[in-house]
N, C-alpha and C positions, 0 to 999 in steps of 0.2 A: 479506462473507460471502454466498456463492450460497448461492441455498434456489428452486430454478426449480420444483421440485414439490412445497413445503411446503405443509401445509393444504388441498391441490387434491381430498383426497377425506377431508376432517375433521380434525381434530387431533389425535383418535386414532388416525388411520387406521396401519397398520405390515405394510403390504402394497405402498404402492409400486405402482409402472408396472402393476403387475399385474393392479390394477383395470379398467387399460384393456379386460381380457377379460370380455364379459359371454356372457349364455345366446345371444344371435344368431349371436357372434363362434364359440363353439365349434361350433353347428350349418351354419354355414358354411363352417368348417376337416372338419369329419365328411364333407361333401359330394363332397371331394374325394377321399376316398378311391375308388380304382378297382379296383385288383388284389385288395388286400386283403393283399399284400406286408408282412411287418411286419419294419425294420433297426431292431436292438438299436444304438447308438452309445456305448455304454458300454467301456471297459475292463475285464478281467476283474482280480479284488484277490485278492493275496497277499501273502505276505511280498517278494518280488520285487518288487512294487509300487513304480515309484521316485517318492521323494520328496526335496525338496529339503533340505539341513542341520539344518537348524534345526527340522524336525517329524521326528515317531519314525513308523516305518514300519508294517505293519498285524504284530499277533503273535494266530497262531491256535492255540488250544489244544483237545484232544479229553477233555471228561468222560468220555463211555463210550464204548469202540469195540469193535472184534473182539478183543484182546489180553485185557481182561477174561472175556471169557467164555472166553478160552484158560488163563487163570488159576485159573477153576474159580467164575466169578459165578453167581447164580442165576440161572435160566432159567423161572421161576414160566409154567405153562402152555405150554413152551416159545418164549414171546414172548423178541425182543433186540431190543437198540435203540442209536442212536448220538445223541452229541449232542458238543454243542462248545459253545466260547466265544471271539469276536472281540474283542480291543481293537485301535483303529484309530482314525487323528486324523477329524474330520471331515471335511476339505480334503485328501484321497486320491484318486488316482485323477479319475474324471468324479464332477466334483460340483457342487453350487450353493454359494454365497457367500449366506447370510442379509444383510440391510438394516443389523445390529449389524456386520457384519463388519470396516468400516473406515468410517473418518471422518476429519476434522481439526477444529477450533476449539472442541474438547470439545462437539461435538454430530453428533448420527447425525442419517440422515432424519426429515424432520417433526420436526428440535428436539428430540428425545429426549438426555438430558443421558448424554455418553458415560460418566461414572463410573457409571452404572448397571450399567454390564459388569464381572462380578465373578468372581473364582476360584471361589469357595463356593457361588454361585448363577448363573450362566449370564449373559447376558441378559434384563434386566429388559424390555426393550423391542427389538423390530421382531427378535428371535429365528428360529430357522427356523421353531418352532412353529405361529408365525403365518402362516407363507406358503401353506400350504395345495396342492392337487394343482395343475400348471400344465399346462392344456392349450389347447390353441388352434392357430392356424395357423404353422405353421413355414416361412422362410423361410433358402433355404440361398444366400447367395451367395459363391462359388468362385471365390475371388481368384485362387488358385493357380491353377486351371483358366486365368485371363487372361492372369498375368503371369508364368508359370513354376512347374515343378511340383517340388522347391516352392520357397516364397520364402526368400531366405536370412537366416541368424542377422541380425536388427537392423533387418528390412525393415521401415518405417513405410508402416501402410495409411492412406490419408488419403480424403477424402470423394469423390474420383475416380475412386479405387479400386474404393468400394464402388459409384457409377453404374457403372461400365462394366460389373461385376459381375451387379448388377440387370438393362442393357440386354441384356447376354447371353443371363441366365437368361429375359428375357421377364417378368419380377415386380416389382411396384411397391411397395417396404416403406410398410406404412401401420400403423396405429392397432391396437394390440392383436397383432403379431406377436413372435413368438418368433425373432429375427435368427443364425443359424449361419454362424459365419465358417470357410470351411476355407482356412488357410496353405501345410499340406504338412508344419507342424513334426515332427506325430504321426508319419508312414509317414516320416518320415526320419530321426527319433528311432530308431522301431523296429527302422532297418537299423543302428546306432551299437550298439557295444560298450555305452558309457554313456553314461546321458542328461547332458545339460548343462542347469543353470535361467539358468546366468548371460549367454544371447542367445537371443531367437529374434524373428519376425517377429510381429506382432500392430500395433490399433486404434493411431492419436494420438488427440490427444484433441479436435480438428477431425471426427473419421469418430465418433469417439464422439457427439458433439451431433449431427453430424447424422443418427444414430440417433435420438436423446433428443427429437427436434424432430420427429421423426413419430411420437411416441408409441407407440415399442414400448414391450415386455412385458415382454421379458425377452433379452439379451443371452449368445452363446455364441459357444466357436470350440477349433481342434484345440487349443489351443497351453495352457503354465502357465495365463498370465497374462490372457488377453483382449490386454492390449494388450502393446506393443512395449518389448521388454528389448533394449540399455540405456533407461532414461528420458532423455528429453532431459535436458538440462541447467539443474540447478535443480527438478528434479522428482522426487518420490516415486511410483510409482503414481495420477499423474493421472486415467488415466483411470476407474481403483476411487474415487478421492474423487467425483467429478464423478457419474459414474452412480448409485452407488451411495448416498451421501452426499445428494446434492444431485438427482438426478430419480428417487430409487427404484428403481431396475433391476436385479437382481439379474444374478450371471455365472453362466454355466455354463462349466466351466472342463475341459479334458481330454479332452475331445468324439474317439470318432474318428467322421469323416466322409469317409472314401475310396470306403466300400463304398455311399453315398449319391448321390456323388457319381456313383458307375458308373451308376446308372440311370437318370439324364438327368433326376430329376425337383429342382425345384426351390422348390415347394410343397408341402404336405402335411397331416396330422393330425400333430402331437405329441405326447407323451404324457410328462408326469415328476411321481414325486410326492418329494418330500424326506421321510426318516425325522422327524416331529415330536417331536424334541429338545428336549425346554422348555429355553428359554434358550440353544441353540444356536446357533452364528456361522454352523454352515453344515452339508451332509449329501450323503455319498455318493448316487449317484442309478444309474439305469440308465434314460437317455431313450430312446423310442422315436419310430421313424417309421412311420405306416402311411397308405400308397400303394395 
């Protein structure tokens, strides 16, 4: 049973790699900003929004609109108003993966016993609630940019990948970054009639440690999955147990990172806060760069 980041920041802790970020670590990522440039990397959410089988898609509905007051609503002072209501999975679109999100040996990070995670009541432990706003220094290294733009259904990133990656970009992943992986799957999904979950390019589970082992923050990239659909052989979502399970590291999952990428920069401010969901596995996000 791996436990590489158990207990490293208390036994209650349910925050994960995260901690790696302290107050120097952000005033340092702030420093960098120069233009003032700020890229949204968020997907926009609709009913259109593709999601894979097995999760329901977002459904938006309108309480009050224009039609009511065409209907003959009151108008008290002549004030109107519109409102609405979204239900939508949390794993939509660009989102983050809570620390509950996935496990094996019936235990989350830091040993938190996985029947905690319940229908009726959320997450008992390491929830999104807990994760709190993530911001820090963002590092974007652009595989696709290296090896072909982009890389194809099944391409396995491995830890070579990610140096050659880094030597390009000029940046050295260290202690408290936020790692952005861009594949290419996103802008080539985009041009596709329909999306496909079942191949794309993403992390083994080799490029994932050696993440894990410089103490990022927190882990992203264009594609589903983070890592690489099919899994090797004998494997479920390795690299979600390993990170996320076993050194804390949340995903950021659905990223796009094209328009990022055009600017040449490959450092920066980050900016993401997750919807605090008591008990939630996970939450739509809108992360930002500002350059």
């Amino acid at each position: 049973m791996s436990r590489e980041a158990w207990q490293r920041w208390g036994e209650d802790d349910e925050r994960g790699a995260l901690n790696h970020i302290g107050s120097v670590h952000v005033l340092e990522a702030a420093a960098l900003v120069r233009s003032g440039r700020v890229v949204s990397l968020a997907q926009t959410l609709s009913s259109r929004t593709p999601v894979p089988q097995h999760r329901a898609g977002m459904q938006h509905f309108m309480g009050r609109d224009g039609g009511d007051y065409a209907a003959g609503a009151r108008r008290p002072g002549g004030f109107q108003f519109a409102e609405d209501t979204v239900v939508l999975p949390l794993h939509i679109g660009t989102h983050i993966d809570a620390l509950c999100h996935a496990w094996y040996d019936d235990a989350l990070y830091n040993g938190f016993p996985g029947n905690g995670t319940r229908s009726t009541s959320g997450a008992t432990r390491c929830g999104i609630d807990k994760m709190g706003p993530v911001v820090g220094r963002g590092v974007l290294l652009d595989v696709a940019g290296v090896n072909g733009d982009p890389l194809r259904d099944g391409a396995a990133i491995g830890p070579r990948d990610l140096e050659q990656a880094a030597e390009r970009a000029g940046v050295a992943v260290g202690k408290g970054d936020i790692v952005l992986i861009r594949t290419g799957w996103a802008e080539h999904q985009g041009l596709a009639d329909s999306v496909s979950f079942d191949g794309e390019p993403g992390l083994d589970v080799d490029a994932a440690l050696w993440l894990a082992e410089r103490d990022i923050s927190a882990l992203g990239a264009d594609n589903f999955a983070v890592e690489v659909i099919p899994f090797a052989q004998g494997t479920v979502f390795p690299v979600h147990q390993r990170l996320i399970r076993d050194f804390g590291v949340p995903l950021l999952e659905g990223l796009l990172l094209h328009e990022l990428a055009m600017t040449g920069r490959h450092a920066f401010l980050f900016v993401a806060s997750p919807l605090p969901v008591v008990g939630g596995t996970g939450s739509p996000i809108n992360p930002i760069a500002i350059l």
